[in-house]
C-alpha positions as CSV (number, residue, x, y, z in Angstrom):
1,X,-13.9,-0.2,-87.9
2,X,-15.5,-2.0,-84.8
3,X,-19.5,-3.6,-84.9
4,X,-20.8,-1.9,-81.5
5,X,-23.3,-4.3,-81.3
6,X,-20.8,-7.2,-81.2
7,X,-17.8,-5.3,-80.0
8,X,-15.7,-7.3,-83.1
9,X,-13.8,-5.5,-85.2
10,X,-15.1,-5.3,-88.9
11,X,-11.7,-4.4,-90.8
12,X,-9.9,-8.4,-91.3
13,X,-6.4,-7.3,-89.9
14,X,-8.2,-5.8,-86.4
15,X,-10.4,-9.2,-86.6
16,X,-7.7,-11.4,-86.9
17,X,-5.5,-9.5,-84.4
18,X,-9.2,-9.9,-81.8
19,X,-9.3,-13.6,-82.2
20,X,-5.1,-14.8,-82.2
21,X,-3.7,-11.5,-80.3
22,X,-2.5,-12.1,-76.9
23,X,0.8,-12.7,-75.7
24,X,-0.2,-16.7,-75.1
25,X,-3.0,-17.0,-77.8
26,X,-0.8,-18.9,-80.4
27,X,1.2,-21.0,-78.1
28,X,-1.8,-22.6,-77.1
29,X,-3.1,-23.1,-80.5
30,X,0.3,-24.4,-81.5
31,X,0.4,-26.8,-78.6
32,X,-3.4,-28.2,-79.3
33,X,-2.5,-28.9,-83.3
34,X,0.6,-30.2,-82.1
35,X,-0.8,-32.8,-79.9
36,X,-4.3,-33.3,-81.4
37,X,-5.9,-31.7,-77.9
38,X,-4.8,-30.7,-74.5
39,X,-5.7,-30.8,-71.2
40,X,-6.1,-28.0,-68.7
41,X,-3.6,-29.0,-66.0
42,X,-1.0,-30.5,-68.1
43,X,-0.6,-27.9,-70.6
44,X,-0.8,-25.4,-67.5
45,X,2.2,-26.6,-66.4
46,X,4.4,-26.6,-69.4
47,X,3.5,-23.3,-69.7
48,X,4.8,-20.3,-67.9
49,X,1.8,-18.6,-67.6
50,X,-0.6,-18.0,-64.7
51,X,-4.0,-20.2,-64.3
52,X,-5.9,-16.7,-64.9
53,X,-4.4,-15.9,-68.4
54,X,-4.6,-19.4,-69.3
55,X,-8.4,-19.9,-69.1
56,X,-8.9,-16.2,-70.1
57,X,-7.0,-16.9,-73.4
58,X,-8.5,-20.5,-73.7
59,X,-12.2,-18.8,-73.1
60,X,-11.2,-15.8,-75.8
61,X,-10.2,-19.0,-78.3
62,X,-13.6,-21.0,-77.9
63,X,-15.2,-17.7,-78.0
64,X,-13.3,-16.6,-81.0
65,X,-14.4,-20.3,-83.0
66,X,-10.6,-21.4,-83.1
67,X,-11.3,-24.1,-80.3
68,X,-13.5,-26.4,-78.6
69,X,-14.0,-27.4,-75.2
70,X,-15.0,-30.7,-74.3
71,X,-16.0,-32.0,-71.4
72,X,-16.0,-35.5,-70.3
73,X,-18.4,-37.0,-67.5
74,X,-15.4,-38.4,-65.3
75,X,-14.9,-38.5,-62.1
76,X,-12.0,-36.5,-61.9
77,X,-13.8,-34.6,-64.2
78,X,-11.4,-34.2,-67.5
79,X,-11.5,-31.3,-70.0
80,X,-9.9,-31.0,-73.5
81,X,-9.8,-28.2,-75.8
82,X,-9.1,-29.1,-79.8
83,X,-8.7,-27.1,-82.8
84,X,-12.5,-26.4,-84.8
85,X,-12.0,-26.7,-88.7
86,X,-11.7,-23.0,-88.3
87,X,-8.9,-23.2,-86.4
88,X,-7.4,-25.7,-88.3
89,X,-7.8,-23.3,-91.1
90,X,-5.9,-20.6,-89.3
91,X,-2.5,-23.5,-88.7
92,X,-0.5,-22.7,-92.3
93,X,-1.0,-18.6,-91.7
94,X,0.4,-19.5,-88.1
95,X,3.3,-21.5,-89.4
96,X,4.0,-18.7,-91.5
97,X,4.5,-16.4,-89.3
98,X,6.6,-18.8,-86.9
99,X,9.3,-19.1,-89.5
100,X,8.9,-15.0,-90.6
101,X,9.4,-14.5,-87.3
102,X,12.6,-16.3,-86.7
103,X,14.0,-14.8,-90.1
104,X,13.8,-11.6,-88.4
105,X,15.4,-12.5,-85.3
106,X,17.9,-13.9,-86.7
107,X,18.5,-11.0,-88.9
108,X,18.7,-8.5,-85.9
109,X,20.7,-10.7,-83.9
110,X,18.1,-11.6,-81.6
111,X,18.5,-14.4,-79.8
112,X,16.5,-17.4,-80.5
113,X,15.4,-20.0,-78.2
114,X,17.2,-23.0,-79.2
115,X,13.5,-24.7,-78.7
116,X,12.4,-23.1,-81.8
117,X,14.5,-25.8,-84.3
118,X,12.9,-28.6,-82.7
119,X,8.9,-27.1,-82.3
120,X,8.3,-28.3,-85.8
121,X,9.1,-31.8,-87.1
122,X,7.7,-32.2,-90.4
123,X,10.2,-32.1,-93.0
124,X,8.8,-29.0,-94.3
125,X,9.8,-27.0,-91.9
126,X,13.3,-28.5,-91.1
127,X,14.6,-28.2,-93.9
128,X,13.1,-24.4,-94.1
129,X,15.1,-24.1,-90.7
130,X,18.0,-25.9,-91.3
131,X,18.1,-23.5,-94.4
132,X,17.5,-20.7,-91.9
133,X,20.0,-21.9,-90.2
134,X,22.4,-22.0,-93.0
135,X,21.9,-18.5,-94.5
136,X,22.2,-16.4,-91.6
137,X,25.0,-18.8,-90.0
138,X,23.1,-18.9,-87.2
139,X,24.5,-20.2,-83.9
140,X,22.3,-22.5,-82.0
141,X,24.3,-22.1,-78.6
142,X,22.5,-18.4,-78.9
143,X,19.4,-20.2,-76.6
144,X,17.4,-20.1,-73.7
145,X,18.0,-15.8,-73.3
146,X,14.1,-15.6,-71.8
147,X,13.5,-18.6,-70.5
148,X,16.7,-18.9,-67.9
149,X,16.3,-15.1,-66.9
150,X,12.9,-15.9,-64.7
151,X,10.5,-13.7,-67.0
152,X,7.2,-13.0,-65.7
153,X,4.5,-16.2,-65.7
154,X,2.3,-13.6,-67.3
């Protein structure tokens, strides 16, 4: 199952798990096809997630092909990270899972962040939510359960 040479996993579901697992891993690529690129400070601090994680999972990312760092010769000196064609690639299977995931949630009465029906603003998925939305009855003042609790940063 794993490549000793190269420590990656050679079965496609352990690969895939390798290069997007990680509690943070598809926030960030979410947040850098969202916006076309991010920067390290700025996107550190929307997040709630510690300087440590966020360049381990950034460095895993590049590593992993999904992302690229650029660097800029300025003085500050500015870094972005955007998606590869790869990563790109990887978006739809992403988005999938987003609204699978919030079909489930709903289903067991887990509460959803009331963020999650305004992450997406393509039509596409608004109407899929709205029809989400519709089909399970779902109550958007069911919100904010993690977020206002003071989880972990990690």
């Amino acid at each position: 199952m794993w490549n000793d040479h190269f420590d990656t996993p050679t079965n496609p579901y352990h690969y895939v798990l390798h290069c997007i697992g990680g509690k943070w891993k598809m926030t960030i690529l979410h947040e850098i096809h969202t916006y076309g690129s991010i920067r390290f400070n700025q996107t550190l601090k929307a997040l709630p997630i510690s300087e440590k994680v966020f360049s381990q999972q950034l460095r895993e990312l590049v590593e992993a092909g999904l992302i690229r760092r650029i660097s800029y010769d300025t003085i500050p000196p500015k870094v972005e990270y955007v998606l590869t064609p790869s990563g790109e690639q990887l978006i739809p299977a992403l988005d999938a899972l987003y609204i699978w995931s919030i079909r489930q949630m709903d289903e067991r009465g887990i509460p959803i962040d009331s963020d999650a029906f305004v992450v997406h603003t393509s039509s596409k998925y608004t109407q899929e939510l709205q029809d989400i939305m519709a089909a399970n009855d779902f109550n958007p003042d069911r919100k904010r359960q993690g977020r206002d609790r003071g989880e972990n940063r990690d």
